[in-house]
N, C-alpha and C positions, 0 to 999 in steps of 0.2 A: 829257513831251517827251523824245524822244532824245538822251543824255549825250556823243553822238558828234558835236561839233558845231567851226563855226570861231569863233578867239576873235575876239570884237569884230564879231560876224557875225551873222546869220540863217542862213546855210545849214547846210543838217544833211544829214548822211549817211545812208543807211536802214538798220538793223538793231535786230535788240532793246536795248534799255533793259537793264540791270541788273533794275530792279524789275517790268519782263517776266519777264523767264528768269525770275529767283527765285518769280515767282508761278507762272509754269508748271511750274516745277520742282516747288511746293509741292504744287500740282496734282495730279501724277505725269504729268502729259500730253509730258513727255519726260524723258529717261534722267537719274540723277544723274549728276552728272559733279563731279571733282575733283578735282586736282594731288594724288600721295600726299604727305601730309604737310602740304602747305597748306591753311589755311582758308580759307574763303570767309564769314566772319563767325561770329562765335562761336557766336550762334546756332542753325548749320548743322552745325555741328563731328561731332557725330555723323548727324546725317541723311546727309551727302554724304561718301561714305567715299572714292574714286578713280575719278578721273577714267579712268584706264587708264594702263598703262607703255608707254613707247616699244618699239617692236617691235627687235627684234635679231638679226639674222641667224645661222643656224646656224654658219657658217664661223668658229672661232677669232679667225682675224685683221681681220673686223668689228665684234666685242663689243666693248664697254666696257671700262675700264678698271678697272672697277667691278666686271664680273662676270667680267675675266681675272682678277685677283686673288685673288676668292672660290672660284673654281673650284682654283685653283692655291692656299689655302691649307685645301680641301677634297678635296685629294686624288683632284680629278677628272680634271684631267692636269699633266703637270708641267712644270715651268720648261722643262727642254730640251727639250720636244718644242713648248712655245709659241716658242721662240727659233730654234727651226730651223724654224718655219712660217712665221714672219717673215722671215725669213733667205731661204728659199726665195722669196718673194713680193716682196723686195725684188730677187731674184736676173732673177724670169720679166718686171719692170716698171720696173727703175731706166734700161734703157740707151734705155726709150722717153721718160720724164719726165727724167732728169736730175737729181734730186730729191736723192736721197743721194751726196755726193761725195766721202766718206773713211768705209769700212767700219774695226770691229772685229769682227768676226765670230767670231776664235778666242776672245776672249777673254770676250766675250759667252757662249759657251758654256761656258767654265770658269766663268764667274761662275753660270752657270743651274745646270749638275752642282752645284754646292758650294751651292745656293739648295735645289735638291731635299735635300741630304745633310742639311743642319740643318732643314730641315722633319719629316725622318724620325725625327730625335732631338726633335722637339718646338718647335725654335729658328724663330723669323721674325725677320726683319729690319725689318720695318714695313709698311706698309700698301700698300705696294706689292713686298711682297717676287713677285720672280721676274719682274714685267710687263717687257717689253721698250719701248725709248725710243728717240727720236732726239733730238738739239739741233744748234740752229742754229746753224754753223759760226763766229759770232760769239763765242761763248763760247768759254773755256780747259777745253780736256778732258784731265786727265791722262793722257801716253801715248798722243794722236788728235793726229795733225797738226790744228792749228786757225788758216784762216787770215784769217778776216775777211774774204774775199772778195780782200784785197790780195798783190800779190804779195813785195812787202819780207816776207810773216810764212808764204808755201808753203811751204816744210821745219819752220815754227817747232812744234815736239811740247813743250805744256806740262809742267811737276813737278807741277801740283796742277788741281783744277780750281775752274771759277766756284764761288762758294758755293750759288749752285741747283743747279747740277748736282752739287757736294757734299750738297747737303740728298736731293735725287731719289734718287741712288743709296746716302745711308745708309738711306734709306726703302726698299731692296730695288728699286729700278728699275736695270736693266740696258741699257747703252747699246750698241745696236746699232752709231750712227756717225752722223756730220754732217751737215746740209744746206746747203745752197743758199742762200746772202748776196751781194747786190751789194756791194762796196768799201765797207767800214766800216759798213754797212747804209743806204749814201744809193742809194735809188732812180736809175739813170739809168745803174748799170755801162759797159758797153760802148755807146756813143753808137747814137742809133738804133736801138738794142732796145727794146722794151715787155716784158720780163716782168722775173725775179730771173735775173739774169748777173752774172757776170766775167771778166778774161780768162785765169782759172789753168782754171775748170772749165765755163765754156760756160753756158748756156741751158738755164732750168727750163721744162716746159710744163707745161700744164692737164691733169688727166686727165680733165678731159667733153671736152674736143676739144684733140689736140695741136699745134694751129696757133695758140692761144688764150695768154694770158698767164695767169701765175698771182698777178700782183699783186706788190708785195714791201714790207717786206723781208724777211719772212719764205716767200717760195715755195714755197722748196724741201719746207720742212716744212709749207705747206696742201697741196701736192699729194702727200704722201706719204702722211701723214694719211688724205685722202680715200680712197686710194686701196687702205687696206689694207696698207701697208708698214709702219707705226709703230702704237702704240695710242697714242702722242700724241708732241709735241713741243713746245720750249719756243721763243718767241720775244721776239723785242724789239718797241715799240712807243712812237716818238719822236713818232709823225704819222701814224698809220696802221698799223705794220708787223704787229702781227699781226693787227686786225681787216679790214684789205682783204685780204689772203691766205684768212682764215675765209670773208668773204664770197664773194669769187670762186670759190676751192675748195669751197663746200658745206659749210663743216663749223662746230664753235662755237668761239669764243675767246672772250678777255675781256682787256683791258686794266685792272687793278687799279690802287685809287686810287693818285696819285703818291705817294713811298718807302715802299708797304707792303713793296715786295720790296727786297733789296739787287741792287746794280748791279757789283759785285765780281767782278772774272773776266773782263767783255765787253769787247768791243773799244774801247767807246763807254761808259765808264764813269761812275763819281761825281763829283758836282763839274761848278764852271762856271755860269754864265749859265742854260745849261738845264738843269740840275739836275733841276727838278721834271719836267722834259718825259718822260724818259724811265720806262719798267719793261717789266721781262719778263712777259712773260703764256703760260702752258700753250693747249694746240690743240688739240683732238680730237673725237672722232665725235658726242659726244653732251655736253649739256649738265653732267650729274651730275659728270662727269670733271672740268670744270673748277674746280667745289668741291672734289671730292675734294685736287685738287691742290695750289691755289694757298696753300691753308696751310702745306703742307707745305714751301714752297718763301720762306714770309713771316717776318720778323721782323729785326731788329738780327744783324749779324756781326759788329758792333765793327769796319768799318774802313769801309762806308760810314756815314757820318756824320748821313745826312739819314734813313734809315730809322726809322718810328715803331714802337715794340712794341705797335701795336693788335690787338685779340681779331677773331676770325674769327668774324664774322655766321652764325646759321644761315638759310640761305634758305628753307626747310622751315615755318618760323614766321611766316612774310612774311603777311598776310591782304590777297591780293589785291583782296577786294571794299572794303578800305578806300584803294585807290589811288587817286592825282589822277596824270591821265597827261596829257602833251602831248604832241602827233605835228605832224609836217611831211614830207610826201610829198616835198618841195622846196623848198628852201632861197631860191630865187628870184635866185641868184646863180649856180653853177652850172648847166650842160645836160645834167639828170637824164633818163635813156630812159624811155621810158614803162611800161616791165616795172616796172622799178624803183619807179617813182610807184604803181603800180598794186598792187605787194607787203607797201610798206609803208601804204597805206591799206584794204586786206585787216588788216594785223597790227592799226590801231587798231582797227576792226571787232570783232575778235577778243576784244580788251580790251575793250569797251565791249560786251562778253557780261555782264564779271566782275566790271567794277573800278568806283568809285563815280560817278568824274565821267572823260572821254576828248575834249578839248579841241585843235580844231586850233591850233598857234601856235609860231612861231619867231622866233626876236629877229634877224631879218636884219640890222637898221645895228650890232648889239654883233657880231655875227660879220664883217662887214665889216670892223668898228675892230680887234675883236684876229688879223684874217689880215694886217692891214695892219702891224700891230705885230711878227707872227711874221716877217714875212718880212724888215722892217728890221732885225730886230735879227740875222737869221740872216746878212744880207749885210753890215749896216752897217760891220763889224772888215777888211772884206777877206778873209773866208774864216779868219781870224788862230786863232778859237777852234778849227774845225777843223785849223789845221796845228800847233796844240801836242798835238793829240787823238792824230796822226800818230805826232806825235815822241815821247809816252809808252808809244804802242804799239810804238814802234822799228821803224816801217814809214817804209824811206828811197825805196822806189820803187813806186810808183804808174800806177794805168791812166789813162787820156786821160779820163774824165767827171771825177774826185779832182783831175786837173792843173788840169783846165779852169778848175774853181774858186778853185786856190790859185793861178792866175797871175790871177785879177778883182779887179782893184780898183778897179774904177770907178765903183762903189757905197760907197766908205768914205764916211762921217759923222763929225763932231767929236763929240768925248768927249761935250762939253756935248748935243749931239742924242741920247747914244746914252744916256747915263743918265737924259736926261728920258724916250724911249720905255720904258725899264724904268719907271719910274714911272705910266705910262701902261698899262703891262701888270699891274699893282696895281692901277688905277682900273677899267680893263674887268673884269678878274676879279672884282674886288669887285661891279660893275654886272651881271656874268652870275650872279653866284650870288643876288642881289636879285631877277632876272628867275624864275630855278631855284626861289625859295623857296616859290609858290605849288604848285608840282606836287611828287610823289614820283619820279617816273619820265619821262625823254623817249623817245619811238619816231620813229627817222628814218632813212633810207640810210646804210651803212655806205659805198658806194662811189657814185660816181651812174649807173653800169652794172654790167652783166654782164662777165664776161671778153672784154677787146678782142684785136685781133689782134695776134701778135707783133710783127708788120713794121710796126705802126703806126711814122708816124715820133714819136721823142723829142725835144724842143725842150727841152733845157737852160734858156734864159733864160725862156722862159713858163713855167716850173715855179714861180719865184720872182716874176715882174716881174706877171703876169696876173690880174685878178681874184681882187685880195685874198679871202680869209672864202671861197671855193668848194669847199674842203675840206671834207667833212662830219665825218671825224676830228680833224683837228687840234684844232679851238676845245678839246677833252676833254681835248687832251693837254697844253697851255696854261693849262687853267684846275684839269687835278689830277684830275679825276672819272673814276670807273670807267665802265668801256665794255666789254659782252659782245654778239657776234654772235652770231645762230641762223640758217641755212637759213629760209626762210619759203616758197622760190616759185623759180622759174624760166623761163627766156623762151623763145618759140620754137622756138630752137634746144636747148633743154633744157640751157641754162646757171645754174647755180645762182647765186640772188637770197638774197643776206645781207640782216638787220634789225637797226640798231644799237640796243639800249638801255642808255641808259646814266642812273646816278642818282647820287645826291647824295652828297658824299664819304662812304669809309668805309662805304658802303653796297652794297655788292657782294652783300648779301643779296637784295635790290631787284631788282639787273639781273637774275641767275640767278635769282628765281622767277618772273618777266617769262619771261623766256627760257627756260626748262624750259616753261610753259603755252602758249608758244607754238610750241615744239620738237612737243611733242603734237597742237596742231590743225591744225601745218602737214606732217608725220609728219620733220622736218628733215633730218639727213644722208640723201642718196641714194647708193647703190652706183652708181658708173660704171661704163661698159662697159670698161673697159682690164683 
């Protein structure tokens, strides 16, 4: 019987079985196929050598991150002439996207010359010596105006920078210059906008269509990303931020388990109530990259406190055909577009080529209970938690969506309500991860469309008051677990359709061999036309 099925169901989905494919395959009556470096059962291990590698466009400024690197510590071209291709590309496309909004460009190039000079002597800086970068303007860049979107912090030029962004650049990555944050990274900037805005640097757009939003909070850097401006960039992710940007923009991210990364530097830092909600997660063209990356950017700094010194998973070693995977097309809370339903029930498809067992099923009344919890506790203080957030960043003035909030109180709750919902957000988390225990892997919508239109109107109060649990991000960011985007699909309009998988803590090995196998059969980042 086909392993593609609904839980608690008869109905089943048509494709191969696992123990099809593997018989056909044993066959030879179709091609071997296999993830490099993952197995498909030990058994197999040498019969099925590769699947195939994701294809990579000739152009510099499309590669990987992985093969600008190699190239540049091989002596095929050098740091300054990748940082001026960049440079140039962010030069012919930023004043149409918006994307990059505080260049370093001289110094970028002095960093590249002095990356070339010590390559020539034998010296690299790390494993990303020479690649050029962007970060999200939410972070402390030493010597970059950095201003969180807000305007109390537009002239603020940090002395040091985040400790990611200190880690990226002692790894030899070179920062081009900033992107694109709404006010403190809360969605809503400039009232009545749909995309990543503020009111210091304007409106980011889509580069599949410039009328289109790019999601946030991270925008700025999915549509630069996408678009050939950056070989990556690094974002934040409280509820969303970098995997709705991945998704809408085409490209991959990951949301790593709650404090693998430290928090040190951002606008929206350590500590507090939501502590575990937040982490930085890298962005880029292709899946590999986000491995490559997020180690390098992982581990204790000694001053955020909640960071654990855990070992980085190799995802390489994941043996897909031993997966238990669960998928939900829809949430059944949410009004998911049909592209989208359609994309990620293609992605189980997909998996249930590979993997042992591929199980419809979603715990719709636990994502109910903890959006209900998320949203009380975000409103419960009066906005309180975010205006001490303010006041430590020494942001004294603020755009109209930030005011809006810190003048509402009409949601506050007594103490006694507010610490029973933290207890309550222990109990669902404990009850999701009891639901999580049976699978390895879930496959579900990272957004529940495509890129909507800018001029969509913004409703402030239905962001928080509406249909608790209809975010398909949040529950992950809530509950700690890792969460990676790939490309899988796109609609009509040839708008790129993200696939959230996300696994069980600590497991980022999981999402990224998930997501790398499905990077390949869906062929993931597409080049846009801009």
């Amino acid at each position: 019987m086909n392993n593609l099925k609904k839980h608690k169901a008869n109905k089943v989905i048509k494709g191969d079985s696992r123990r099809s494919f593997m018989a056909k395959l044993s066959a030879g009556t179709i091609a071997t196929v296999c993830l490099p470096g993952i197995a498909i059962g030990s058994d197999k291990r040498l019969l099925i050598r590769e699947f195939g590698k994701t294809a990579e466009p000739s152009e510099i400024i499309y590669k990987s991150v992985t093969a600008i690197a190699e190239m540049i510590r091989k002596k095929q071209i050098s740091a300054v002439e990748v940082v001026n291709t960049y440079i140039d590309r962010i030069d012919d496309i930023n004043y149409r996207l918006n994307a990059v909004t505080m260049e370093c460009f001289d110094r970028a190039l002095e960093e590249a010359k002095k990356a070339d000079q010590a390559l020539a002597k034998g010296n690299s800086t790390g494993s990303l010596h020479g690649v050029p970068m962007t970060i999200k303007d939410s972070f402390m860049t030493e010597g970059v105006v950095s201003t969180g979107g807000t305007i109390g912090k537009m002239n603020y030029i940090p002395k040091e920078d985040a400790t990611v962004v200190d880690r990226l650049r002692n790894g030899g990555g070179i920062l081009l210059g900033k992107t694109n944050t709404p006010e403190f990274t809360l969605i809503g900037g400039v009232l009545g906008v749909n995309s990543t805005n503020n009111i210091i640097y304007g409106i980011s757009k889509n580069p599949y269509d410039l009328n289109k939003t790019t999601s946030g909070s991270s925008g700025g850097a999915g549509a630069i990303v996408a678009s050939g401006g950056s070989a990556f960039d690094v974002g934040t992710d409280w509820g969303g931020s970098v995997r709705g940007p991945s998704s809408t923009n085409g490209i991959a991210g990951i949301k790593p388990t709650s404090v693998r990364l430290p928090r040190t530097g951002h606008i929206v830092d350590y500590g507090g109530l939501f502590d575990l909600w937040q982490q930085p997660g890298p962005m880029a063209r292709y899946v590999k990259d986000l491995d490559l990356l997020t180690p390098i950017m992982a581990g204790p700094d000694f001053k955020d406190a909640a960071v654990v010194p855990m070992p980085w998973p190799d995802y390489k070693k994941v043996d897909l055909s031993q997966l238990k995977v669960a998928f939900f097309p829809e949430n059944g809370i949410a009004k998911t577009d049909p592209a989208t339903i359609e994309t990620v029930k293609k992605a189980a498809k997909w998996m249930d080529e590979i993997s042992m067992d591929v199980v419809e099923d979603c715990p719709k009344n636990l994502l109910i209970e903890l959006g209900t919890i998320r949203r009380d506790l975000i409103i419960g203080d009066g906005w309180q938690w975010l205006k001490r957030a303010t006041d430590r960043a020494g942001s004294k003035t603020y755009g109209a969506s930030l005011r809006e909030r810190l003048i509402n109180q009409n949601d506050v709750i007594t103490t006694a309500h507010y610490t029973k919902l933290l207890e309550m957000q222990d109990a669902n988390r404990s009850k999701m991860l009891q639901w999580f225990a049976q699978y390895d892997v879930i496959i579900c919508p990272s957004t529940n469309s495509p890129a909507g239109d800018i001029n969509s109107e913004y409703n402030e109060e239905s962001r928080y008051m509406d249909n608790p649990g209809e975010s398909y991000t949040k529950p992950f960011n809530t509950c700690g677990w890792p969460g990676a985007v790939v490309r899988c699909g796109q609609n009509s309009d040839g708008l790129p359709i993200g696939v959230q998988i996300v696994a069980q803590p600590w497991r980022e090995d999981v999402a990224l061999a998930v997501a790398s196998y499905l990077e390949l059969k869906s062929g993931g980042w597409q080049k846009p036309s801009i």
